[in-house]
NUKE-159731 format. One record per atom (N, C-alpha, C): residue in one letter; atom name; x, y, z. Coordinates in pm, 1 decimal. Layout:
# NUKE-159731
R  type  atom        c1        c2        c3
R     A    CA         X         Y         Z
...
//
This chain:
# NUKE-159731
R  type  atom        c1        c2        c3
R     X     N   -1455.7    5511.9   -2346.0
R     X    CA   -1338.3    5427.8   -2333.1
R     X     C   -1248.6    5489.7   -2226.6
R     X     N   -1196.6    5441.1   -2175.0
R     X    CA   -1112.7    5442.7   -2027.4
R     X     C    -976.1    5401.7   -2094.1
R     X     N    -850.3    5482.6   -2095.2
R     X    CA    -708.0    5423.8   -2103.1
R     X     C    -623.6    5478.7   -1993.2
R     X     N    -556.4    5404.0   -1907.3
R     X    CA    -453.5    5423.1   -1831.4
R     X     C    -387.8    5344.5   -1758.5
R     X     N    -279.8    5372.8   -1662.0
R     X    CA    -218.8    5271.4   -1635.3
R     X     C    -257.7    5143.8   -1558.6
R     X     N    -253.2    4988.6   -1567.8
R     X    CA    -291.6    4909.3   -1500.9
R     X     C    -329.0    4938.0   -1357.7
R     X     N    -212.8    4985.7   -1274.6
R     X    CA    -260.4    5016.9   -1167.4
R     X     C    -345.8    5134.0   -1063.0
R     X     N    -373.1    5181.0   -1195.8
R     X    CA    -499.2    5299.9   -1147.0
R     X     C    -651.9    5231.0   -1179.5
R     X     N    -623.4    5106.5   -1217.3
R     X    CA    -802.2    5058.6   -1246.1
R     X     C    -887.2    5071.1   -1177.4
R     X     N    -811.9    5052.4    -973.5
R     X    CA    -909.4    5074.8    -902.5
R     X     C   -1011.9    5176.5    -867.1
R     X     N    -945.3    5299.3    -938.2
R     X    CA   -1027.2    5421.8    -908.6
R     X     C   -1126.8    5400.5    -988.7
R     X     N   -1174.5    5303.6   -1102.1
R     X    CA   -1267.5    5298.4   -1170.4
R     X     C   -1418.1    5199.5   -1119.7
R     X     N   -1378.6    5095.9    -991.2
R     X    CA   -1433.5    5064.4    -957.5
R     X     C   -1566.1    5002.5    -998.7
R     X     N   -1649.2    5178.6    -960.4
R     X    CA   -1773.6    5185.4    -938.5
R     X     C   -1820.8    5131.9   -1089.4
R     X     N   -1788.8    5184.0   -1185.4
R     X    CA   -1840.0    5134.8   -1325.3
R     X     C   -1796.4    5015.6   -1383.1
R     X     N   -1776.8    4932.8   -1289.5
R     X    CA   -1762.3    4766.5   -1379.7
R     X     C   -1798.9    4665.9   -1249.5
R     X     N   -1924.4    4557.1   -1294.0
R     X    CA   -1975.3    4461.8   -1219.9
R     X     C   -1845.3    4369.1   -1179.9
R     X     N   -1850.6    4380.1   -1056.3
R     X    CA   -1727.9    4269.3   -1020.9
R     X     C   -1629.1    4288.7   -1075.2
R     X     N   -1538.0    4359.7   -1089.4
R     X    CA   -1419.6    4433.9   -1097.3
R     X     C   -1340.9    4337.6   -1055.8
R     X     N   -1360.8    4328.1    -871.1
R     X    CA   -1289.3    4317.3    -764.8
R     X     C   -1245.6    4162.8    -776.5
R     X     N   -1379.3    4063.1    -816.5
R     X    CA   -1339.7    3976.3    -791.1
R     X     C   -1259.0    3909.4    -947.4
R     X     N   -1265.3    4019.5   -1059.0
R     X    CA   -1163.3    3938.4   -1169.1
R     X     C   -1046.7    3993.4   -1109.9
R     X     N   -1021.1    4086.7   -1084.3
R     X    CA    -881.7    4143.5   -1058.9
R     X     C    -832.8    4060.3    -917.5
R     X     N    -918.7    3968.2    -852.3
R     X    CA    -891.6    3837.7    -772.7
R     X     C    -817.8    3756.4    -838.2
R     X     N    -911.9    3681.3    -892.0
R     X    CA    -890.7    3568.8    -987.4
R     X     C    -758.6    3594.0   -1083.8
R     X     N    -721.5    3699.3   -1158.1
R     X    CA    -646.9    3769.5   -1229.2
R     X     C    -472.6    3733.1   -1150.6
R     X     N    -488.0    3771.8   -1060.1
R     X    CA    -401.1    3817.7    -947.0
R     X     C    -312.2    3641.0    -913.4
R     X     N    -448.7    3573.8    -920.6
R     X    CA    -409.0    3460.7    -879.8
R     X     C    -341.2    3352.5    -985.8
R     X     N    -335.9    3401.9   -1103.8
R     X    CA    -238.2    3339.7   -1233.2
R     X     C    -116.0    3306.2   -1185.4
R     X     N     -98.7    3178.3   -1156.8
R     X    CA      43.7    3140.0   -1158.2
R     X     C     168.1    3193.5   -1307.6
R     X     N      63.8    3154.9   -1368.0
R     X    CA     175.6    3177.6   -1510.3
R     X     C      81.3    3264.6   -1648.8
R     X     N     136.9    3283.9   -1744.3
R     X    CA      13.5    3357.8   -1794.3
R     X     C       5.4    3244.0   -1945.2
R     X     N     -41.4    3165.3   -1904.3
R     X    CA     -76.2    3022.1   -2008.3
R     X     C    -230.7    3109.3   -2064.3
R     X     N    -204.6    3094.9   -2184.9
R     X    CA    -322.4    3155.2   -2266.6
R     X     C    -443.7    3071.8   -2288.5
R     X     N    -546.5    3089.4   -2252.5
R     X    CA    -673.2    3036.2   -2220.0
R     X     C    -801.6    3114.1   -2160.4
R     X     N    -905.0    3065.6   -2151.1
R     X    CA    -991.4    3131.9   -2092.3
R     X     C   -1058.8    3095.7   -1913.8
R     X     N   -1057.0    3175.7   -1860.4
R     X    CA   -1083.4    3101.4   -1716.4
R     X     C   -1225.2    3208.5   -1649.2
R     X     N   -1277.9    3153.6   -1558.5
R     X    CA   -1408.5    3176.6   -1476.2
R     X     C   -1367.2    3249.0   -1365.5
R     X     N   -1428.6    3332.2   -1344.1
R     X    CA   -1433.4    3371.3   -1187.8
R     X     C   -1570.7    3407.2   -1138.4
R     X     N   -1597.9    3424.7    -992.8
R     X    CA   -1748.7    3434.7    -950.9
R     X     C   -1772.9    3519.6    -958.1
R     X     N   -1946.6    3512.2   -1056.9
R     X    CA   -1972.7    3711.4   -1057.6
R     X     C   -2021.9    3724.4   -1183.7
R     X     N   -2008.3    3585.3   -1270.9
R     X    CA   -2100.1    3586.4   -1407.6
R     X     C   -1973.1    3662.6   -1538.7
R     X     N   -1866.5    3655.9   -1495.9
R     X    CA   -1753.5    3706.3   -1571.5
R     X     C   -1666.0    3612.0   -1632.2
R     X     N   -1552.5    3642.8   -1693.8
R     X    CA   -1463.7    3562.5   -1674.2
R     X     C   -1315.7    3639.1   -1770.2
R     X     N   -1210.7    3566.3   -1797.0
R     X    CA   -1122.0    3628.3   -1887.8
R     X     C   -1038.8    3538.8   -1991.2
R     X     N    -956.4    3604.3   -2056.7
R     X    CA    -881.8    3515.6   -2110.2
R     X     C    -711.5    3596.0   -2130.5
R     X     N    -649.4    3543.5   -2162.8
R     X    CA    -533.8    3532.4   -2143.1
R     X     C    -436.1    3528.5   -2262.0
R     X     N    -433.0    3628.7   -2359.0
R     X    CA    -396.2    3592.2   -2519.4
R     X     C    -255.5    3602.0   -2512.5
R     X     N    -155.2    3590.5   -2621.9
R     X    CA     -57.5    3591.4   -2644.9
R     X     C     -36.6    3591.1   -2809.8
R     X     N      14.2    3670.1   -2860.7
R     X    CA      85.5    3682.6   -3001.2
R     X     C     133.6    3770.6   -3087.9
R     X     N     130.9    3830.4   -3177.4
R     X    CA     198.9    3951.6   -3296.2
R     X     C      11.8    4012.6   -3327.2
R     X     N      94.6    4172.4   -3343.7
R     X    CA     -30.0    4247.9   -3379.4
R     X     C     -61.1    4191.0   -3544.3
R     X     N    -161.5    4272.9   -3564.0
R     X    CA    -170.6    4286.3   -3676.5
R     X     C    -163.8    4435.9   -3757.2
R     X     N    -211.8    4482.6   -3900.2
R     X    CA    -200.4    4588.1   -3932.8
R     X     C    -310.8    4660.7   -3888.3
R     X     N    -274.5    4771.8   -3877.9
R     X    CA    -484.7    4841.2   -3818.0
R     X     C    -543.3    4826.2   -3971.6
R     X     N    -486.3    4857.8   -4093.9
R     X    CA    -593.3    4846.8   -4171.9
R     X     C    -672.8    4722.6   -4203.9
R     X     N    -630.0    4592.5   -4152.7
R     X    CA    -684.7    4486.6   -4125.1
R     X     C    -786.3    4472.6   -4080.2
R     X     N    -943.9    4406.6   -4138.8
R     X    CA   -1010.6    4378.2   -3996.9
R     X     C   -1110.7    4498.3   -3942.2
R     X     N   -1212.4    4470.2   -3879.8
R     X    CA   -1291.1    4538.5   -3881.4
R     X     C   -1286.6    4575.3   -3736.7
R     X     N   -1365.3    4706.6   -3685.1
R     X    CA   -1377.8    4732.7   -3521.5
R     X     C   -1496.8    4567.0   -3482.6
R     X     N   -1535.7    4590.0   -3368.6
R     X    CA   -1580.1    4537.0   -3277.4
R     X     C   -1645.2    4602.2   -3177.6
R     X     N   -1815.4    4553.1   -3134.5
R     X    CA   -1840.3    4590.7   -2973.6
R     X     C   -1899.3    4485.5   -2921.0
R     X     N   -1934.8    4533.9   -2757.9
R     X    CA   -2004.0    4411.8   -2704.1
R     X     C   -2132.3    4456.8   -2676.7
R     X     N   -2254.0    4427.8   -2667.0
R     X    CA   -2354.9    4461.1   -2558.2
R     X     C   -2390.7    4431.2   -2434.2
R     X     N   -2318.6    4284.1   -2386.1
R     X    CA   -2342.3    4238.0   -2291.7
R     X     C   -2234.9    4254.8   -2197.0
R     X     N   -2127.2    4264.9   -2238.1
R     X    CA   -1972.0    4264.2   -2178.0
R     X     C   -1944.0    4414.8   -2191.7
R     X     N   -1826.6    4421.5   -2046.3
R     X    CA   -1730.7    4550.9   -2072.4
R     X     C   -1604.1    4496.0   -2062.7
R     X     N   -1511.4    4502.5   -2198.7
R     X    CA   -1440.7    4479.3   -2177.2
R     X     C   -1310.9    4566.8   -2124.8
R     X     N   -1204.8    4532.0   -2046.0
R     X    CA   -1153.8    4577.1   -1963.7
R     X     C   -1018.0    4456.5   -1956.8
R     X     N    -886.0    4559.8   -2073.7
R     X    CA    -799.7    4498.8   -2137.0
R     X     C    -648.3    4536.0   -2075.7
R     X     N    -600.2    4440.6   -2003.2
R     X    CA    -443.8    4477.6   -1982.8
R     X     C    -322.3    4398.9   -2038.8
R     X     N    -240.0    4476.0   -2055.1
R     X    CA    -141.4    4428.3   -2141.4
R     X     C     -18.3    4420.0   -2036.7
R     X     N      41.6    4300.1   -2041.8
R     X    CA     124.5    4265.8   -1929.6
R     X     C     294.1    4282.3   -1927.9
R     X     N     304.1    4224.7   -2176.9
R     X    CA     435.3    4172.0   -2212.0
R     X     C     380.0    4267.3   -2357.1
R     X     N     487.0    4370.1   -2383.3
R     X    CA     541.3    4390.5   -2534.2
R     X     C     425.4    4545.5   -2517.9
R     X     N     372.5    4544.2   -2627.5
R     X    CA     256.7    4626.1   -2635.5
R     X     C     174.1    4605.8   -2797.4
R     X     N      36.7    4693.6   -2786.9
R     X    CA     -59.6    4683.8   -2956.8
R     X     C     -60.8    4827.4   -2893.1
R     X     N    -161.3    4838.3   -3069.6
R     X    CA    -207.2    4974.7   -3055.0
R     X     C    -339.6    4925.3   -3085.6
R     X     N    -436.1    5008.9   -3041.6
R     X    CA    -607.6    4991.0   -3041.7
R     X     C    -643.4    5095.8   -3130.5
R     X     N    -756.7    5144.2   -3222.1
R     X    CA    -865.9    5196.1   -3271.2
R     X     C    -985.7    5247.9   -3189.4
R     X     N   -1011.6    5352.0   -3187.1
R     X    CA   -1125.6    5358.5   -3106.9
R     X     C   -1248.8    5467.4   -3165.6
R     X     N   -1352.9    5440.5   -3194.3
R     X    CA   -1509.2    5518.3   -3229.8
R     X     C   -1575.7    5484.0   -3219.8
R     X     N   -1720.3    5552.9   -3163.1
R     X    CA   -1837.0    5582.5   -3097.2
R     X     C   -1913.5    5490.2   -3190.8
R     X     N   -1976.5    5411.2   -3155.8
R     X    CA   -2055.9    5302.5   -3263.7
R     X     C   -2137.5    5373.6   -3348.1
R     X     N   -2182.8    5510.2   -3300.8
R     X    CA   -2287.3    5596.2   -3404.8
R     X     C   -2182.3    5614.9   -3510.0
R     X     N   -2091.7    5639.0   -3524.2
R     X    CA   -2005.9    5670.4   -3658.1
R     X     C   -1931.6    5563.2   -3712.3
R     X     N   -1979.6    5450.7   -3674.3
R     X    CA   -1914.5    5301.5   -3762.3
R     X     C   -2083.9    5276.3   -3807.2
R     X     N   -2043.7    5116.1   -3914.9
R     X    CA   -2158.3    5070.5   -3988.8
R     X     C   -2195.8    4905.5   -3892.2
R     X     N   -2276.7    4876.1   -3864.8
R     X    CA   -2250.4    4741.9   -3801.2
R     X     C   -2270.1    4643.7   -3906.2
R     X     N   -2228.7    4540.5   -3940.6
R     X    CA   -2241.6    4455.3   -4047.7
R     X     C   -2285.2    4323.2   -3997.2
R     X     N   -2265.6    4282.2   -3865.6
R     X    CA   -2324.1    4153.8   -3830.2
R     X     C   -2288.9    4179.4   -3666.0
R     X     N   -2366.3    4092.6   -3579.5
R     X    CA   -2402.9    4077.9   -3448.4
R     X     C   -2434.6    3922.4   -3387.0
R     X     N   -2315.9    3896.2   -3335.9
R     X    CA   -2335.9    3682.8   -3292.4
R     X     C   -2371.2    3728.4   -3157.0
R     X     N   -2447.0    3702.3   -3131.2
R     X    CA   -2518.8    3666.9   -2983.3
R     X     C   -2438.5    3571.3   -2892.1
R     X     N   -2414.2    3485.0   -2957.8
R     X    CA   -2364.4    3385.0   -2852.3
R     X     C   -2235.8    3424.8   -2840.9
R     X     N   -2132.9    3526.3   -2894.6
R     X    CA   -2018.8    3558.1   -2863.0
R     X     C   -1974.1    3683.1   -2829.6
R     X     N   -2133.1    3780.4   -2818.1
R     X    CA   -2163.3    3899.8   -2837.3
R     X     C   -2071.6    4015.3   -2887.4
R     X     N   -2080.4    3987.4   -2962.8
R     X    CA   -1968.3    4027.9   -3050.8
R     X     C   -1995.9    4121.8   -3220.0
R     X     N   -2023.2    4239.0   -3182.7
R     X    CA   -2080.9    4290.4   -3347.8
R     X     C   -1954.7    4330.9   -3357.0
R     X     N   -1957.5    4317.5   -3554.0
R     X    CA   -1861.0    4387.2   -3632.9
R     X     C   -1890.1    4521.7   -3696.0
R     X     N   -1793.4    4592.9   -3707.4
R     X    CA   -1842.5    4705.2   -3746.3
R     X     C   -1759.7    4792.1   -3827.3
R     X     N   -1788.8    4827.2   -3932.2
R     X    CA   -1693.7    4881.4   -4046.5
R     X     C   -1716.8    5038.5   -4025.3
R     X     N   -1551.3    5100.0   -4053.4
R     X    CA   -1549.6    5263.5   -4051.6
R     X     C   -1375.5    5236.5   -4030.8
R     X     N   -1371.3    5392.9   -4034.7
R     X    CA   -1244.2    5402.9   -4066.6
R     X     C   -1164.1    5431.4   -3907.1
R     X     N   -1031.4    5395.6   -3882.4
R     X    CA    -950.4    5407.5   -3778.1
R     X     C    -915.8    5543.3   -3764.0
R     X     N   -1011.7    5659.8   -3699.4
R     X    CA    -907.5    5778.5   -3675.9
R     X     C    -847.9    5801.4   -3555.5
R     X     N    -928.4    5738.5   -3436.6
R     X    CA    -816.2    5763.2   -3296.5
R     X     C    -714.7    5658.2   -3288.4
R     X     N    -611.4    5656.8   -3273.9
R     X    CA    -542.1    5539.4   -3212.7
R     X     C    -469.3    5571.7   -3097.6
R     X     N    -434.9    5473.1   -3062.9
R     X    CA    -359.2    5491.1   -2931.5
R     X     C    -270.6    5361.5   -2952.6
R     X     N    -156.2    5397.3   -2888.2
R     X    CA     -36.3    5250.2   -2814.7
R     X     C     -53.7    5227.1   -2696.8
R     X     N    -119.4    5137.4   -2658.8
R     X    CA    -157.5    5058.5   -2520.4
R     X     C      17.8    4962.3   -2466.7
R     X     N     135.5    5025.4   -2416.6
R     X    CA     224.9    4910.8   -2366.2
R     X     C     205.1    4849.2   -2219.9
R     X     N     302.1    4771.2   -2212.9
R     X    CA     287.4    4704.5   -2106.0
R     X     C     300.9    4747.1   -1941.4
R     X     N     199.8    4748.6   -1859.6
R     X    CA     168.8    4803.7   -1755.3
R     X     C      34.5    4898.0   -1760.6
R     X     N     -11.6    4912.9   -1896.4
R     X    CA    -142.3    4986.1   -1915.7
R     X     C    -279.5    4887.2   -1901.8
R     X     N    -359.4    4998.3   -1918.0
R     X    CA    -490.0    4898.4   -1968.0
R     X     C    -592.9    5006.3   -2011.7
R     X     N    -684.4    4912.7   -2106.6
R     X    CA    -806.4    4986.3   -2117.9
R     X     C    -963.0    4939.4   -2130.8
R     X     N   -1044.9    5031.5   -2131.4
R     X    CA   -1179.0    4968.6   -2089.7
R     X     C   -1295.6    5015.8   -2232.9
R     X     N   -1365.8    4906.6   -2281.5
R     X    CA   -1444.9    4970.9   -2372.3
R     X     C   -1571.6    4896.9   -2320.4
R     X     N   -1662.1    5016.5   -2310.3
R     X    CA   -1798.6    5021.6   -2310.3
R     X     C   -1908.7    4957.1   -2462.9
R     X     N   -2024.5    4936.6   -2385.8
R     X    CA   -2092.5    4871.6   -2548.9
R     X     C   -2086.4    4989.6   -2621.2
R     X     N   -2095.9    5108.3   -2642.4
R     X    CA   -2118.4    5277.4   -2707.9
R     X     C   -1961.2    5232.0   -2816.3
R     X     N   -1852.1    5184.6   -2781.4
R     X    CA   -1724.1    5199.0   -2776.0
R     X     C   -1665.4    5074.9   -2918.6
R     X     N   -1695.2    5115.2   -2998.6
R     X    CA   -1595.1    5018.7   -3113.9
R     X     C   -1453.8    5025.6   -3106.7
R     X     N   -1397.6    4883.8   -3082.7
R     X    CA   -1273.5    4914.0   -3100.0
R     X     C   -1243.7    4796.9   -3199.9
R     X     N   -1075.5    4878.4   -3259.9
R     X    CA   -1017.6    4740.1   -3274.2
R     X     C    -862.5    4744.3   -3228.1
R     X     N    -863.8    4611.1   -3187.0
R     X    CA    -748.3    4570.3   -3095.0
R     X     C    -657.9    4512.0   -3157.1
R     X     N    -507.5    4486.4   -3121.7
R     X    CA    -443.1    4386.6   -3136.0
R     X     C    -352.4    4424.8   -3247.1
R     X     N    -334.5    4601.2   -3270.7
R     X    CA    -308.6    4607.8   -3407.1
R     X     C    -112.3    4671.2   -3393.1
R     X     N    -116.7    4730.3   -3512.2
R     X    CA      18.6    4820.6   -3516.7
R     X     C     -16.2    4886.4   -3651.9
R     X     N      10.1    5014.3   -3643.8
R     X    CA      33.2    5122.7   -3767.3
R     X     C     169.7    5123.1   -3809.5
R     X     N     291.1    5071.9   -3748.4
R     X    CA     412.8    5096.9   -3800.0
R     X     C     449.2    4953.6   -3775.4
R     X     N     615.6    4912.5   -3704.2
R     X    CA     614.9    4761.2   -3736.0
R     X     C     530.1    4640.2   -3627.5
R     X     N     528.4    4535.5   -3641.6
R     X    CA     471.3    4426.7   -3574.7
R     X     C     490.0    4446.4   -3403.6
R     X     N     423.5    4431.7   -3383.1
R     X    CA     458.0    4426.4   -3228.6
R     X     C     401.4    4287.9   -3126.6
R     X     N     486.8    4228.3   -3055.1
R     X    CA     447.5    4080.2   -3015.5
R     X     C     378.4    4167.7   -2853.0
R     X     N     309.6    4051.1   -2801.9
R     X    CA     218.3    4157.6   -2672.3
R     X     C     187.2    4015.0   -2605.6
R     X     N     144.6    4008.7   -2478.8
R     X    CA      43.0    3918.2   -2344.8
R     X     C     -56.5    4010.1   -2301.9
R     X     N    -182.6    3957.4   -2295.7
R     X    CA    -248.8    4073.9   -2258.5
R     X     C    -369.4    3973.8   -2171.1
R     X     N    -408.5    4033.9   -2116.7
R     X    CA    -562.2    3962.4   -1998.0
R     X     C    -681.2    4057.5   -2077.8
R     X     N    -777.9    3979.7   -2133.4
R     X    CA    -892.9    4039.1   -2130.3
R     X     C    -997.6    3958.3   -2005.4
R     X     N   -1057.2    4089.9   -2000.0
R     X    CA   -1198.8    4072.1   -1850.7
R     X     C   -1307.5    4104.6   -1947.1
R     X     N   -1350.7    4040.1   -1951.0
R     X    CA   -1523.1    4038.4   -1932.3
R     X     C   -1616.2    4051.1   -1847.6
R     X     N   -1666.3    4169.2   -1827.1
R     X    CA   -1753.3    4228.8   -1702.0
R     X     C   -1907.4    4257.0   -1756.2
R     X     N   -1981.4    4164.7   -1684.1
R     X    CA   -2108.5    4181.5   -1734.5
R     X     C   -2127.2    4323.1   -1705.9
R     X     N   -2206.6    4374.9   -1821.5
R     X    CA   -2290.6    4542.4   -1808.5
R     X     C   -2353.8    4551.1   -1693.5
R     X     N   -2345.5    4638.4   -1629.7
R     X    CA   -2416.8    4683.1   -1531.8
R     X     C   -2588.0    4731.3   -1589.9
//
């Protein structure tokens, strides 16, 4: 997992397919209307908006096909983060590639606004949360096919 500030992503480059051209497309948001949109390169993103939840809520998450590669624009969450060998996987949707995966939250981090971070398929996270009170957030997720 990769955390730091939004505008150091570029040094990361080399390890994400088409980077260049979401952080195009990205760039080119008139407004940040929450939805999902395409860019060229077999990627695409979406655009969320709302209140965390609790971390004990809810299970981690990985991808196999995707890297995701998360910036937060408005407010801030805090994320969860462990190595998929030390979570349980409990189910795997293909078409949304998306496994769940049960274990307990011991890293966390506060991701605010102007950051970002990157999780690899190895990389369970869970997102979107808060350990203390609610926190409202805008955030861009990228979807970068695996190299």
């Amino acid at each position: 997992m990769i955390i730091d500030k939004a505008e150091n992503i570029g040094f990361y480059g080399g390890m994400f397919n088409n980077l260049d051209n979401a952080l195009k497309a990205v760039q080119a948001l008139e407004d940040f209307t929450p939805g999902r949109y395409s860019f060229d390169g077999g990627g695409y993103f979406m655009v969320q908006k709302g209140e965390t939840k609790p971390m004990e809520d809810g299970d981690f998450e990985a991808h196999r096909k995707y890297v995701d590669v998360q910036f937060v624009v408005e407010g801030s969450e805090e994320i969860a983060w462990a190595d998929i060998s030390d979570l349980k996987e409990t189910s795997y949707d293909e078409e949304k590639d998306k496994a769940v995966l049960s274990g307990k939250a011991e890293h966390t981090m506060k991701i605010s606004a102007g950051m970002c971070w990157a999780a690899f398929p190895h990389d369970g996270h869970k997102a979107i949360r808060h350990t203390g009170e609610q926190q409202d957030y805008v955030k861009i997720v990228v979807k970068l096919p695996v190299l």
